[in-house]
LUMVO-695053 format. One line per field, with one value per residue (C-alpha): x, y, z; residue in one letter; residue number from 1; chain. Coordinates in nm, 2 decimals, padded with zeros to 4 digits. Example, Ala and Ser with C-alpha at 12.3 -4.5 7.8 and 13.67 -1.06 7.14 Angstrom:
BEGIN
u: (01.23  01.37)
v: (-00.45  -00.11)
w: (00.78  00.71)
code: (a  s)
pos: (1  2)
unit: (A  A)
***
This chain:
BEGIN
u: (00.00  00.13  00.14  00.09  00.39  00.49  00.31  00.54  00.48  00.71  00.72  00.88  01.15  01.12  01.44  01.62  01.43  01.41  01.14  01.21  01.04  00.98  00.87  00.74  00.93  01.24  01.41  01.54  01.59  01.63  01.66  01.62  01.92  02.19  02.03  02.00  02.40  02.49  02.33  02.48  02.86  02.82  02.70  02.99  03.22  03.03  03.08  03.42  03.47  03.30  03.48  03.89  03.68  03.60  03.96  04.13  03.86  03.94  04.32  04.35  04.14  04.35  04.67  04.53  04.48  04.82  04.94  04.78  04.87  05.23  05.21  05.08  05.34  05.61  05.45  05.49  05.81  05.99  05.78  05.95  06.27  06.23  06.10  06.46  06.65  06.50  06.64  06.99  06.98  06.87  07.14  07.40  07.29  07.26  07.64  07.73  07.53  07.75  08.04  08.05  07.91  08.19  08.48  08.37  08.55  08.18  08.23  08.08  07.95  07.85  08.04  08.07  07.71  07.55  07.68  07.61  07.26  07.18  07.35  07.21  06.86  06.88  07.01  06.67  06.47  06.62  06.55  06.20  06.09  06.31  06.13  05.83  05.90  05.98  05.66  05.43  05.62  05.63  05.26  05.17  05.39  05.22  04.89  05.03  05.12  04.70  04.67  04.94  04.76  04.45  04.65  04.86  04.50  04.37  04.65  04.62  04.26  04.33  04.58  04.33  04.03  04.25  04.32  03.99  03.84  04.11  03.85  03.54  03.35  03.43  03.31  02.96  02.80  02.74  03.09  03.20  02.95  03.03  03.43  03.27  03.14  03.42  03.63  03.43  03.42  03.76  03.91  03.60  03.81  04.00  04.03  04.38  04.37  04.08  04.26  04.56  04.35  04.15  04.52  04.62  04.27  04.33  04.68  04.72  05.00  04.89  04.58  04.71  04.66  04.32  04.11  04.27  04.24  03.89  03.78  03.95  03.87  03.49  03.51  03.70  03.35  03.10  03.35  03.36  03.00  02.89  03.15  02.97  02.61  02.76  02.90  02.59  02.38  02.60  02.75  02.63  02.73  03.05  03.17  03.03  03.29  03.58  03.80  03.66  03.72  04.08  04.18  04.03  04.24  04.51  04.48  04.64  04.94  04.89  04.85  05.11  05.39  05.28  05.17  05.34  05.02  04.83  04.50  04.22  04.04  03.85  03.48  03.55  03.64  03.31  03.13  03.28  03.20  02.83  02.80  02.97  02.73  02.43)
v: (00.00  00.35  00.61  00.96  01.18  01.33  01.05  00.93  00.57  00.35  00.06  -00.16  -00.36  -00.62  -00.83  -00.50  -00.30  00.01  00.20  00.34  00.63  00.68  00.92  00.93  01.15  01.00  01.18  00.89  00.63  00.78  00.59  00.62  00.35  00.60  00.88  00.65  00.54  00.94  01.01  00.69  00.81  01.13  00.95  00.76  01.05  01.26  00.95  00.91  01.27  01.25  00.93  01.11  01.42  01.10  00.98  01.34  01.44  01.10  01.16  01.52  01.46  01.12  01.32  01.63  01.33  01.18  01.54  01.57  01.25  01.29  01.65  01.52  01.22  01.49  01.73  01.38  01.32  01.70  01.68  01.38  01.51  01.82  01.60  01.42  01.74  01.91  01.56  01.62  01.99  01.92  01.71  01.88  02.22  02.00  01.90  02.24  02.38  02.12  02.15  02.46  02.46  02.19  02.41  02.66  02.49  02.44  02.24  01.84  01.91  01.59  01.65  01.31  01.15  01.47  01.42  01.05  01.09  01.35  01.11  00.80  01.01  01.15  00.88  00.67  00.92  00.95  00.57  00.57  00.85  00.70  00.39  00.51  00.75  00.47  00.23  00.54  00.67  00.28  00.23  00.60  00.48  00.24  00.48  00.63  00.25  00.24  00.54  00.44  00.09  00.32  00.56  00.26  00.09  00.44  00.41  00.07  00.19  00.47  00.28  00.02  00.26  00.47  00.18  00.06  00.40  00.44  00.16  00.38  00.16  -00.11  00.05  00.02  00.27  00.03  -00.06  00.30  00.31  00.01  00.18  00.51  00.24  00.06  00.38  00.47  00.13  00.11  00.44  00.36  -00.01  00.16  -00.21  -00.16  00.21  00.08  -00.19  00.05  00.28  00.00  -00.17  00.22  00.25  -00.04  00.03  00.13  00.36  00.54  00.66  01.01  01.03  00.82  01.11  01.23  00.87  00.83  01.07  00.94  00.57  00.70  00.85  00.55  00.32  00.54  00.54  00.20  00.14  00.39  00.20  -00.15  00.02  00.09  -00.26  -00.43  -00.21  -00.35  -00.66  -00.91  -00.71  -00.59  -00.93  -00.99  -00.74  -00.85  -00.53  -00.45  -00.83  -00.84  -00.47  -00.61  -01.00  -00.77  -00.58  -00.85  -00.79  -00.43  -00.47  -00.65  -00.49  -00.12  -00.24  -00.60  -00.75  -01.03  -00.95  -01.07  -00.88  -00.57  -00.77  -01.06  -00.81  -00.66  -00.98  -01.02  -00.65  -00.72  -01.07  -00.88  -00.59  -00.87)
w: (00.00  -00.09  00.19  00.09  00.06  00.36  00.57  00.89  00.99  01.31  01.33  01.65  01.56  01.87  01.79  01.84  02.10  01.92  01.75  01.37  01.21  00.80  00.61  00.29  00.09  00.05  00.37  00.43  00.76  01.13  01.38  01.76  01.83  01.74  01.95  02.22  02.17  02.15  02.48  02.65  02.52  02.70  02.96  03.03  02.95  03.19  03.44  03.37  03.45  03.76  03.85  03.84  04.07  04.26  04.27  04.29  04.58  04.76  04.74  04.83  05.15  05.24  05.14  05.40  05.67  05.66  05.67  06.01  06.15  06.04  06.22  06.54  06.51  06.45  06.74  06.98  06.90  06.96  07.32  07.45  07.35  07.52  07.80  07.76  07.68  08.01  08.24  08.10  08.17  08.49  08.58  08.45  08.62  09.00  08.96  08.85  09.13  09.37  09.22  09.31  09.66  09.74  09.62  09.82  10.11  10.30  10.62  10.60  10.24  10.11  09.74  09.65  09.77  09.64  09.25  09.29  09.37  09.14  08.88  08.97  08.97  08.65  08.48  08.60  08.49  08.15  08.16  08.24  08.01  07.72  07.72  07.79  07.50  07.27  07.35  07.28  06.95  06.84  06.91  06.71  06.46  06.30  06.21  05.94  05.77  05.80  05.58  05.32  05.29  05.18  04.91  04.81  04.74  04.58  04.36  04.23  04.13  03.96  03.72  03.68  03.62  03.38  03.19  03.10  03.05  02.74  02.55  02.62  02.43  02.59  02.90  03.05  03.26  03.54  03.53  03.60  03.87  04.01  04.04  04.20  04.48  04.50  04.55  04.83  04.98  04.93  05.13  05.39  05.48  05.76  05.94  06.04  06.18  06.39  06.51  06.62  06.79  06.98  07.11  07.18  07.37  07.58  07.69  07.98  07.98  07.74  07.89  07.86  07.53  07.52  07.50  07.19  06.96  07.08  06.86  06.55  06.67  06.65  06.33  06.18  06.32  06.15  05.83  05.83  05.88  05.55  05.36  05.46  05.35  04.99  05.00  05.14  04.84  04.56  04.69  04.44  04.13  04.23  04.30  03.93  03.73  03.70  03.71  04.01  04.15  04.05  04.22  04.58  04.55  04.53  04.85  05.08  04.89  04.93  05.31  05.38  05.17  05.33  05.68  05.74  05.81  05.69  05.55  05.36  05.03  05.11  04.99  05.29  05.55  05.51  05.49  05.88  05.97  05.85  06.05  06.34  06.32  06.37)
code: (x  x  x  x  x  x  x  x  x  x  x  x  x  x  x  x  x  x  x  x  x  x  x  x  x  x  x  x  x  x  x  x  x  x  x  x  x  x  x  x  x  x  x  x  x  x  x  x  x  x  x  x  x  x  x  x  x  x  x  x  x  x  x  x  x  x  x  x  x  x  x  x  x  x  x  x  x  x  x  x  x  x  x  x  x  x  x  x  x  x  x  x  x  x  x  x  x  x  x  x  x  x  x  x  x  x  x  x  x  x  x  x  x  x  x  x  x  x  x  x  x  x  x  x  x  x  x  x  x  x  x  x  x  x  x  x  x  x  x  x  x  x  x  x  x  x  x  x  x  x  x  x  x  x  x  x  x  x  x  x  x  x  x  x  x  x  x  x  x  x  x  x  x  x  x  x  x  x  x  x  x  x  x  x  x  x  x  x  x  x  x  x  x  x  x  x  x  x  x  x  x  x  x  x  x  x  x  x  x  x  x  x  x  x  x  x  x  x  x  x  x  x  x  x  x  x  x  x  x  x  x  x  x  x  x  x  x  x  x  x  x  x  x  x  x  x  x  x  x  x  x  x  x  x  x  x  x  x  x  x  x  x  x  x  x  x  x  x  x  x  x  x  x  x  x  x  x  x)
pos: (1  2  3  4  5  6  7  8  9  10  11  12  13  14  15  16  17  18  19  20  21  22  23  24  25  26  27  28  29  30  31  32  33  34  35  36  37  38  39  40  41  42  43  44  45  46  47  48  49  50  51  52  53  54  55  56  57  58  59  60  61  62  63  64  65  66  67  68  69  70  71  72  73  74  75  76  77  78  79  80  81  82  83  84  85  86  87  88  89  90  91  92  93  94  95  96  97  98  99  100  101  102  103  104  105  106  107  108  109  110  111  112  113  114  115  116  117  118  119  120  121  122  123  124  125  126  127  128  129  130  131  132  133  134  135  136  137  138  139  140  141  142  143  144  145  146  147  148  149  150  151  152  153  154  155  156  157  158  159  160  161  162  163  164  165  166  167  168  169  170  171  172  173  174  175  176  177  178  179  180  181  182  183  184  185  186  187  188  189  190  191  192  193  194  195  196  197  198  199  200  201  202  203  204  205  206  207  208  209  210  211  212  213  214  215  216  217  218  219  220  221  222  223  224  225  226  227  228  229  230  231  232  233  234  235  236  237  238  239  240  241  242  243  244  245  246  247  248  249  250  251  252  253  254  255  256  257  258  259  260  261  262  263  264  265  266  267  268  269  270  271  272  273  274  275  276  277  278)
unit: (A  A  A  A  A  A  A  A  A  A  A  A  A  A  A  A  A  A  A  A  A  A  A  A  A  A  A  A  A  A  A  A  A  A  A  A  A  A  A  A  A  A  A  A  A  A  A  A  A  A  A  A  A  A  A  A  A  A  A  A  A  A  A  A  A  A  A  A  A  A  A  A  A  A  A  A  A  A  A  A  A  A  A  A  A  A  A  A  A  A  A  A  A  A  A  A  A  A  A  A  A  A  A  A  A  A  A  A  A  A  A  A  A  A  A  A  A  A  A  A  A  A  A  A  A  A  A  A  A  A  A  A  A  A  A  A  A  A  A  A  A  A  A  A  A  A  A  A  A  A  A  A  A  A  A  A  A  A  A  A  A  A  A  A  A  A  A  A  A  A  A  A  A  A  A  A  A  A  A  A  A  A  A  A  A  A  A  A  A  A  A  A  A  A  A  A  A  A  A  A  A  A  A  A  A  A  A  A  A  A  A  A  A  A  A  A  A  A  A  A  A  A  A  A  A  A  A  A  A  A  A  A  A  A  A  A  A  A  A  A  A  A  A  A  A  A  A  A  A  A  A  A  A  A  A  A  A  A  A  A  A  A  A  A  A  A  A  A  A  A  A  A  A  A  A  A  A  A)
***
């Protein structure tokens, strides 16, 4: 049957999925399929855009963390060796001080039992505040290993992300938000910083600085709990894409070449914060 010029007729292609427009006078074929690709291609390069503000955001504001830790590590350090500093002074001014009230010929001063004490005191003291000085330092110490195991992790991503989006084609828009989840599940796995804050928390010679950690051990809990409600929302497809799969088998390796510890992927540590949680 002949359509009238100028008549526009669809039709539903159902093996495709897509509905196709004519018209009558010889204007040829358009077809919504190619719109449809258009707008998902800037999709994805609108996504991938937002996903390196997404790395770049994550990394300055791990970067401006680490910054403060290594601060407050520094900050620790200078105050127990003016603690240290301040002993040595101290003993060295007390055997000046009776040095010189011996040579001044006093009757019955004590010279020799006087210097020995003040030695023998100062020298326990140094002792005590030196080891006290190097359980503390060595028990700070190993925060800032926690928070290179997370930009060591951020890096591997980044490399791994910038890789596929080269192929853009290749790329599908839930894979690229299945990586913006990941990220933040990722830099949200702060398993080993709460486990240093917990053995800080429950030393007892340390509870000078207790008040202090609590603070960051808190904020490491309700970090850790957002990261689990992303991973609980989409558990079963990220352990479906393989790019995403092969970045968290890798983080033991990550873990224990930053922090010497053994640990298991990101995906089964919050499988064990979930079934602790209940």
């Amino acid at each position: 049957m002949t359509m009238p010029k100028g008549f526009v007729s669809t039709k539903r292609n159902d093996d495709v999925g897509f509905v196709s427009t004519k018209r009558n006078d010889d204007v040829g074929f358009v077809s919504t399929k190619s719109n449809d690709d258009e707008a998902d291609k800037e999709r994805k390069k609108w996504l991938v855009e937002q996903t390196k503000y997404h790395f770049q955001l994550s990394s300055d504001s791990l970067d401006l963390e680490m910054r403060k830790m290594e601060e407050s590590y520094k900050n620790m350090q200078s105050s127990f060796q003016s603690v240290l500093r301040g002993i040595l002074a101290g003993v060295g001014f007390m055997a000046t001080l009776v040095l010189g009230i011996g040579t001044a010929n006093i009757a019955n001063f004590p010279l020799t039992s006087l210097l020995l004490a003040d030695f023998v005191v100062g020298a326990l003291l140094y002792l005590y505040f030196s080891i006290i000085a190097s359980k503390v330092t060595n028990k700070f110490s190993r925060i800032l290993p926690g928070y290179y195991e997370l930009s060591t992790i951020l890096n591997v991503m980044k490399g791994s992300f910038g890789a596929l989006a080269l192929s853009l084609d290749k790329l599908s828009i839930k894979q690229i938000e299945l990586f913006n989840a990941y990220i933040s599940i990722a830099l949200s796995g702060r398993f080993t910083l709460r486990e240093i804050y917990q053995d800080i928390l429950s030393t007892t010679y340390l509870k000078y600085y207790h008040k202090r950690v609590e603070s960051q051990y808190y904020a490491t809990e309700i970090t850790i709990a957002a990261g689990l409600q992303i991973f609980k929302d989409n558990r079963d497809e990220l352990l479906k894409e393989k790019a995403v799969t092969e970045i968290d088998e890798a983080t033991p390796q990550i873990f224990a070449a930053v922090s010497q510890v053994n640990r298991e992927p990101l995906f089964k540590l919050y499988d064990k914060e979930a079934k602790r949680q209940y």
